[in-house]
LUMRO-944649 format. One record per residue (C-alpha): residue in three letters; x, y, z; chain. Coordinates in steps of 0.2 Angstrom, whole numbers, padded with zeros to 4 digits. Layout:
[Ala; [X; Y; Z]; A]
...
//
This chain:
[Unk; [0585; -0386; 0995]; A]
[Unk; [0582; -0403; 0999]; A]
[Unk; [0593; -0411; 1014]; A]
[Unk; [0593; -0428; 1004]; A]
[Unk; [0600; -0419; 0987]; A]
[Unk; [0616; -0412; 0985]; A]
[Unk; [0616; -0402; 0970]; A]
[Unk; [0600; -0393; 0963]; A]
[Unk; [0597; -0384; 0949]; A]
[Unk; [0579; -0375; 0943]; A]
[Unk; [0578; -0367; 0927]; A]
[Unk; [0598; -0368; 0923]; A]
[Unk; [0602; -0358; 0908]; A]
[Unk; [0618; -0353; 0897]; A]
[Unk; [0619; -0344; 0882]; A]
[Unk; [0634; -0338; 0871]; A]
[Unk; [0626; -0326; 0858]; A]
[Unk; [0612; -0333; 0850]; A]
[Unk; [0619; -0349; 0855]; A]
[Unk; [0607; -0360; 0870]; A]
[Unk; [0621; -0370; 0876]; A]
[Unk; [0610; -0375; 0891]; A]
[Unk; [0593; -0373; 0892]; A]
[Unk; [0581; -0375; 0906]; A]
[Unk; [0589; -0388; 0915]; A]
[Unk; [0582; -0395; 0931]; A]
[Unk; [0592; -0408; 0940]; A]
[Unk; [0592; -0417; 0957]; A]
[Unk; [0608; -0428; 0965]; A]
[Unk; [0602; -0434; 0980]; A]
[Unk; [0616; -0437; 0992]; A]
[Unk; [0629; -0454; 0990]; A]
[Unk; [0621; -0456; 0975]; A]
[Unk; [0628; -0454; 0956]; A]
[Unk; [0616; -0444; 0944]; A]
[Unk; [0621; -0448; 0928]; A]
[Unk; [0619; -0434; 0913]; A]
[Unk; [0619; -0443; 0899]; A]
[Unk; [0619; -0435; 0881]; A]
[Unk; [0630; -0434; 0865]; A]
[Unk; [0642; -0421; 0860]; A]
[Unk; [0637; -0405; 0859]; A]
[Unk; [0621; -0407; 0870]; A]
[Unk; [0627; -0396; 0884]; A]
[Unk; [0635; -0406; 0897]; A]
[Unk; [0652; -0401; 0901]; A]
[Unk; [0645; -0383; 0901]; A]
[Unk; [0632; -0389; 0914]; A]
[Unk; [0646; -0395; 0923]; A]
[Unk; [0657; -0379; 0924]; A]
[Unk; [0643; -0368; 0930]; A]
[Unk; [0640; -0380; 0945]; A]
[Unk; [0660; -0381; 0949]; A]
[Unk; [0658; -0361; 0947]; A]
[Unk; [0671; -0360; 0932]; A]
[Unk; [0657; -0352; 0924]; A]
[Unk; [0641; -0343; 0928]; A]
[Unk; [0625; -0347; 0922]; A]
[Unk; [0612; -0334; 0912]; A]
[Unk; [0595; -0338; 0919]; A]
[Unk; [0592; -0350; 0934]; A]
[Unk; [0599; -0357; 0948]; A]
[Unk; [0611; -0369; 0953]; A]
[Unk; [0613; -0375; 0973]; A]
[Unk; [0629; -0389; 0977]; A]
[Unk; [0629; -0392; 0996]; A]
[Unk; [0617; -0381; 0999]; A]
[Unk; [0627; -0367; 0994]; A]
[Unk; [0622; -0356; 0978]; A]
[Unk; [0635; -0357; 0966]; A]
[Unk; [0635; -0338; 0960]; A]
[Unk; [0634; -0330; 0976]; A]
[Unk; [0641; -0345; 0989]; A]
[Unk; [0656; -0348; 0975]; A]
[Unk; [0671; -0352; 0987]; A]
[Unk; [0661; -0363; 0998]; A]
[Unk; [0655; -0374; 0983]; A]
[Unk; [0671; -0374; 0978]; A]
[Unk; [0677; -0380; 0996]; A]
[Unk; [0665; -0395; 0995]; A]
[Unk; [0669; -0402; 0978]; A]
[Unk; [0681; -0412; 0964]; A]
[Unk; [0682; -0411; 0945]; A]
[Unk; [0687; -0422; 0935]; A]
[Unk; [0689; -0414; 0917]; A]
[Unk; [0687; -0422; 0900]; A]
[Unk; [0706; -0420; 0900]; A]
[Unk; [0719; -0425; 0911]; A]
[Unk; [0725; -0411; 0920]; A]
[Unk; [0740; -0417; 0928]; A]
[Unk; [0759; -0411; 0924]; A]
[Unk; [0767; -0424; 0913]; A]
[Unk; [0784; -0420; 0922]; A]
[Unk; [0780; -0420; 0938]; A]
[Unk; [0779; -0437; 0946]; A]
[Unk; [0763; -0446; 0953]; A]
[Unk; [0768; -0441; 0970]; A]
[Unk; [0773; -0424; 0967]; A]
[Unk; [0756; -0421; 0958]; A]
[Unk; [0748; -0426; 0973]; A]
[Unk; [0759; -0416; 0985]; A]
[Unk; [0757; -0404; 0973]; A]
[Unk; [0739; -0398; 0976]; A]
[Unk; [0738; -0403; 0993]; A]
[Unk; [0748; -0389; 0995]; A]
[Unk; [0738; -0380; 0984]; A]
[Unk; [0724; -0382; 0994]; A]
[Unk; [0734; -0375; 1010]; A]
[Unk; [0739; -0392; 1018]; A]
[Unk; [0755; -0392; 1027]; A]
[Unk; [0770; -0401; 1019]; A]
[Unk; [0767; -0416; 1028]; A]
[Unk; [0749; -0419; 1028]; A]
[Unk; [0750; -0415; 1008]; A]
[Unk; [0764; -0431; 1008]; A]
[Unk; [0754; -0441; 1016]; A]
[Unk; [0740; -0441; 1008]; A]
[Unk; [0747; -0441; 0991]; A]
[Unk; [0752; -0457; 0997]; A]
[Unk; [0736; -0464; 1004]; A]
[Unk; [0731; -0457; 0988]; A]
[Unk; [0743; -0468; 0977]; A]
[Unk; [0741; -0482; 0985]; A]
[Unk; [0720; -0481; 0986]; A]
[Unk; [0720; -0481; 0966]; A]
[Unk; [0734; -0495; 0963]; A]
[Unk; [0748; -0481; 0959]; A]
[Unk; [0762; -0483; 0972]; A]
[Unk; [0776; -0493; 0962]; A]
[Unk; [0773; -0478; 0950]; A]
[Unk; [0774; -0462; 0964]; A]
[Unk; [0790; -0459; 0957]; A]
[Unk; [0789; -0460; 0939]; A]
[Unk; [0785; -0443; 0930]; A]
[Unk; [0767; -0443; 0924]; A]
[Unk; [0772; -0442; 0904]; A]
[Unk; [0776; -0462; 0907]; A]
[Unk; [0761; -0466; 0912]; A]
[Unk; [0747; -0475; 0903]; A]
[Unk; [0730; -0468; 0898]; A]
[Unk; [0721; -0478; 0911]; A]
[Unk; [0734; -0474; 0924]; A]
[Unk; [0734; -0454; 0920]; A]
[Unk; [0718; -0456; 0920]; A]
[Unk; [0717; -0462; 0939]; A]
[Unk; [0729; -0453; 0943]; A]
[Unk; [0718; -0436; 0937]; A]
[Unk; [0704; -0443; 0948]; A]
[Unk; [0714; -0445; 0965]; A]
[Unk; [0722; -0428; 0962]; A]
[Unk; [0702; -0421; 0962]; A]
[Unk; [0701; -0430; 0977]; A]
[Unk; [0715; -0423; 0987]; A]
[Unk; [0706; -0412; 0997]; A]
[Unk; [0691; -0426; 1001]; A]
[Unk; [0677; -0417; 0993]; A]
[Unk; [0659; -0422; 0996]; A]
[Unk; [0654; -0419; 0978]; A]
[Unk; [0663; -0425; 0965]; A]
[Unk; [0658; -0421; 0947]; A]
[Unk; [0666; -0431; 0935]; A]
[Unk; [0665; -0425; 0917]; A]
[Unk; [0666; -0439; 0902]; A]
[Unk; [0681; -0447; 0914]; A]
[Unk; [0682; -0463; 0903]; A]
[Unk; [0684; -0455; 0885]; A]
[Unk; [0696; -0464; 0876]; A]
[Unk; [0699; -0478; 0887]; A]
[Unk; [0702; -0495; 0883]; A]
[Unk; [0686; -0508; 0891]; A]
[Unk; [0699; -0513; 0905]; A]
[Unk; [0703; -0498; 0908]; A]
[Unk; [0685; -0492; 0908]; A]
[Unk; [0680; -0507; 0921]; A]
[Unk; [0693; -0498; 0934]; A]
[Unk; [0689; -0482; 0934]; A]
[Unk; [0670; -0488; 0936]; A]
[Unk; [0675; -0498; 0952]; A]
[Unk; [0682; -0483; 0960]; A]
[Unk; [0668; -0474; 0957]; A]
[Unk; [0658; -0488; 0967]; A]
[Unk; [0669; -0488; 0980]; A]
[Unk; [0668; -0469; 0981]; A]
[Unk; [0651; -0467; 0982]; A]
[Unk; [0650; -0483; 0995]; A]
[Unk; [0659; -0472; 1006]; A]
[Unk; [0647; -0458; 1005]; A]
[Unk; [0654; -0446; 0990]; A]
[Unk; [0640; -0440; 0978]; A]
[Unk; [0644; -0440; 0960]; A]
[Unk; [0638; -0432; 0944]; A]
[Unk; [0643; -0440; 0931]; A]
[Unk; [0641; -0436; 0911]; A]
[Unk; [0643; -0447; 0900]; A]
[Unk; [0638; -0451; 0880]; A]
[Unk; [0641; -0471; 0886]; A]
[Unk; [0624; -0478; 0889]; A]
[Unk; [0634; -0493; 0896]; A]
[Unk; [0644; -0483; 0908]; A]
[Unk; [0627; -0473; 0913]; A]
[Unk; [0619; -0490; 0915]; A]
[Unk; [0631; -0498; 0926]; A]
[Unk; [0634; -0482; 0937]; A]
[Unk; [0622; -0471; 0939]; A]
[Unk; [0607; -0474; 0951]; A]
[Unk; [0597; -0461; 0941]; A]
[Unk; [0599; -0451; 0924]; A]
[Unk; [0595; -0437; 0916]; A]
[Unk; [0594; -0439; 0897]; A]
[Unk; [0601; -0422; 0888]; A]
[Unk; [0601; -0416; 0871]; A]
[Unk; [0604; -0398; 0864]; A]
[Unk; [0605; -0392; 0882]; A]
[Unk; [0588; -0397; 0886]; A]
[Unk; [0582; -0412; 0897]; A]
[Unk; [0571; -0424; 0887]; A]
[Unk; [0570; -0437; 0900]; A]
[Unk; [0574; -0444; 0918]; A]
[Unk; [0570; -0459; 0930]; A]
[Unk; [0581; -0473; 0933]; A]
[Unk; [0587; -0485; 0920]; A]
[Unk; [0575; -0496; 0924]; A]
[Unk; [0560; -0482; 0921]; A]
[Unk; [0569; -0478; 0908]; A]
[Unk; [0571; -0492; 0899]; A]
[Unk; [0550; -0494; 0901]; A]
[Unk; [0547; -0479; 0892]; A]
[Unk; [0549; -0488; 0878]; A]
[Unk; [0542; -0504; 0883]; A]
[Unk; [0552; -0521; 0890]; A]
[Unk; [0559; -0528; 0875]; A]
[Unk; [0563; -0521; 0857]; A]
[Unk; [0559; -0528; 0842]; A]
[Unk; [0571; -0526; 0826]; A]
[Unk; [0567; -0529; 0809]; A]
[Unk; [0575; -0527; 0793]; A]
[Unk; [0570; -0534; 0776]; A]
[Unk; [0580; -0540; 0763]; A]
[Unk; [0575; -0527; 0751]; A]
[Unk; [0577; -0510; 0757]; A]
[Unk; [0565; -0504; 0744]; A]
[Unk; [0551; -0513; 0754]; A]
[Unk; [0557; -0501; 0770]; A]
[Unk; [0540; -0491; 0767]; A]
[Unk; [0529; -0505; 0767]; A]
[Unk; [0537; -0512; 0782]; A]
[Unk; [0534; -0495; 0792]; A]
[Unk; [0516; -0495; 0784]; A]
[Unk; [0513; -0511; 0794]; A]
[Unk; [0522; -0507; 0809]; A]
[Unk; [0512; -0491; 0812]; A]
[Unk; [0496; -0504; 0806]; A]
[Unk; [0501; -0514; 0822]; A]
[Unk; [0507; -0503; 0831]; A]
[Unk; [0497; -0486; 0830]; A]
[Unk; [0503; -0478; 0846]; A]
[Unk; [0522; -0484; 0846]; A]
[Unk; [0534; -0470; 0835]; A]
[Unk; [0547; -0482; 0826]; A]
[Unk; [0563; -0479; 0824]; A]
[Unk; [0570; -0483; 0805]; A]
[Unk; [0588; -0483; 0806]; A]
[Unk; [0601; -0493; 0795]; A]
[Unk; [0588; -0502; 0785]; A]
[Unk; [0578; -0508; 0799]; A]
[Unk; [0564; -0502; 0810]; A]
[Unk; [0564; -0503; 0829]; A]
[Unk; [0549; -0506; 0841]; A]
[Unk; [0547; -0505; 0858]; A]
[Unk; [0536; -0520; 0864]; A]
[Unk; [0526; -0528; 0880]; A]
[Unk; [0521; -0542; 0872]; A]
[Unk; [0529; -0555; 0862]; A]
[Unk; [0514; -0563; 0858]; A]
[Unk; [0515; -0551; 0844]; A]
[Unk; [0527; -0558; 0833]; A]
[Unk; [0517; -0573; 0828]; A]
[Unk; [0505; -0562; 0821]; A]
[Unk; [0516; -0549; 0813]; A]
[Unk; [0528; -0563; 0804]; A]
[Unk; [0511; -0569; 0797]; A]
[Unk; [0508; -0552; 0791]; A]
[Unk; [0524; -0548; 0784]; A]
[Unk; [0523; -0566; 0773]; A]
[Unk; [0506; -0560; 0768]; A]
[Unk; [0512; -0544; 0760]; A]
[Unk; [0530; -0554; 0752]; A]
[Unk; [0541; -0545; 0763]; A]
[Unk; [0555; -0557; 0766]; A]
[Unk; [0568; -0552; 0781]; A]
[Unk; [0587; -0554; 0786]; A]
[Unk; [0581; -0547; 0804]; A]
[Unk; [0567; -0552; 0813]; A]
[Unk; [0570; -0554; 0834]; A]
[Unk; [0567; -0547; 0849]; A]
[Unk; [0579; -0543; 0863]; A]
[Unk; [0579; -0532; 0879]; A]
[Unk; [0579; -0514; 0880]; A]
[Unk; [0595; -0504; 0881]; A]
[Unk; [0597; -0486; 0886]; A]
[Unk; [0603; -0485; 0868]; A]
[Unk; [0585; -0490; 0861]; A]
[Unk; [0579; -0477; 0874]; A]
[Unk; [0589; -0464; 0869]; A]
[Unk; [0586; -0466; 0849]; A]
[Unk; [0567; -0466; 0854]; A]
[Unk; [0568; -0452; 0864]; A]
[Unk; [0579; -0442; 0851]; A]
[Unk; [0581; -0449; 0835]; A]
[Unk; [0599; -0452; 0834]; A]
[Unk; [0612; -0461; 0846]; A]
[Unk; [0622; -0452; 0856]; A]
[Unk; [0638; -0451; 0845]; A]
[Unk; [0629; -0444; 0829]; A]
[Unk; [0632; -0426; 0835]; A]
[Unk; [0648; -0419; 0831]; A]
[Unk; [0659; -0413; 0846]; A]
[Unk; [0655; -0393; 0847]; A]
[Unk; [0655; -0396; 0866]; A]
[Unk; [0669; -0385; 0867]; A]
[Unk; [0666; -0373; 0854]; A]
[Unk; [0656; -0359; 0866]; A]
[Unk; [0667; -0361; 0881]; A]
[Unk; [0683; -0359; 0871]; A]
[Unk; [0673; -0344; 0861]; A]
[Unk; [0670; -0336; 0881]; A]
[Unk; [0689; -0336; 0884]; A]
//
């Protein structure tokens, strides 16, 4: 393993019956950075995430956090890391504080040290006029802070966070992100999934694109965003019963670029927008009239319906549906 990378994995595989959950998968997160793991429901992500935190253990492969191997060096991945679940996992009746104090005792602190940095803790993410206020009052952006400084009790140098802004409002979303920043700024490394492309575009310094456990893709946002070219273009004629002559003259035009026909329209990746003139001559040419026709900058959404086919909500959620079947 890499000194520069904190987590590794070669060949990472989980099966439940004749079920793939996870399929090959080789990842690197280099140190003080965030790897984002980016992928719709279902695609294998929150079960990659509990074989590196060693809730589970893998089929095939290998997987090493902190230099440690997480089958055979279990406790002392354990000692370097944080979770942050889909799911708040905090007591509703306990209090902020006791929450805190709570698993700082847990984690063999004495009673004192466990205090005080429950309250370092509190106040770090904005919670300290709310320590003593039972956790069931709390609001679903503070519950969710709240999970994330209880992962943080015992200052791991890993931090994998899994979907940590599901069900948030934007505001609330912005927050959590900023702590995030200010985390890794002091050195923490974080793996982060998410089915955001926002959140994955704003975070993570390098992603890895997964769908149905397998990786389809990696590189920075920037790279990324590339593989399909610098800008997209959308078009979308009036008639949808002229959709097939539209896609005949796109793959004319374009003989090497895949579209992607979604909703009516077709979307291009392009490097040239020198292009357009000629195509729109084309298109009047041929009587197809349009209520779409422009070009914008690529997305990670663009790249990720390229890459796949579908956006990343189009799976349904059967992320759960083999870990609950392993209990």
């Amino acid at each position: 393993m890499s000194p520069d990378n904190a987590i590794e994995t070669e060949g990472l595989t989980k099966r439940f019956g004749d079920l793939v959950a996870v399929d090959q998968v080789d990842l690197t997160a280099r140190t003080g950075t965030v790897l984002g793991v980016l992928g719709p429901n279902g695609a294998g992500k929150t079960t990659m995430v509990r074989m590196l935190a060693t809730l589970s253990q893998p089929t095939a492969g290998t997987g090493r956090v902190g230099g440690y191997d997480i089958v055979r060096n279990a406790p002392e991945v354990r000692s370097l890391i944080g979770l942050t679940g889909q799911f708040a996992g905090i007591d509703e009746l306990l209090t902020g504080e006791e929450n805190l104090r709570f698993i700082g005792r847990l984690l063999g602190m004495p009673t004192k040290d466990a205090k005080a940095r429950a309250r370092e803790l509190l106040g770090q993410f904005d919670l300290s006029d709310a320590a003593d206020k039972a956790a069931k009052a709390y609001s679903g952006g503070m519950r969710r802070r709240l999970d994330l400084a209880a992962s943080l009790v015992g200052r791991p140098q890993i931090l994998f966070l899994d979907e940590p802004t599901t069900g948030l409002d934007p505001r609330a979303r912005g927050e959590l992100w900023e702590l995030v920043r200010g985390l890794v700024a002091d050195g923490t490394t974080v793996l982060l999934t998410t089915q955001y492309l926002e959140e994955a575009d704003q975070l993570a310094h390098e992603i890895v694109v997964i769908d149905h456990g397998k990786v389809i893709a990696t590189g920075t946002p920037t790279q990324l965003k590339s593989k399909i070219g610098g800008q997209t273009l959308r078009i979308q004629p009036e008639d949808h019963g002229q959709l097939d002559s539209l896609r005949a003259l796109v793959a004319e035009r374009f003989p090497d670029i895949e579209p992607i026909v979604e909703a009516g329209a077709i979307t291009i990746g392009v490097n040239d927008d020198g292009v357009m003139p000629a195509l729109a001559a084309d298109l009047r040419d041929r009587g197809i009239t349009l209520t779409d026709f422009h070009l914008g900058l690529s997305s990670l959404d663009e790249v990720f319906l390229t890459l796949t086919g579908h956006r990343t909500e189009a799976d349904a959620d059967d992320e759960t549906q083999p870990e609950e079947a392993a209990k």
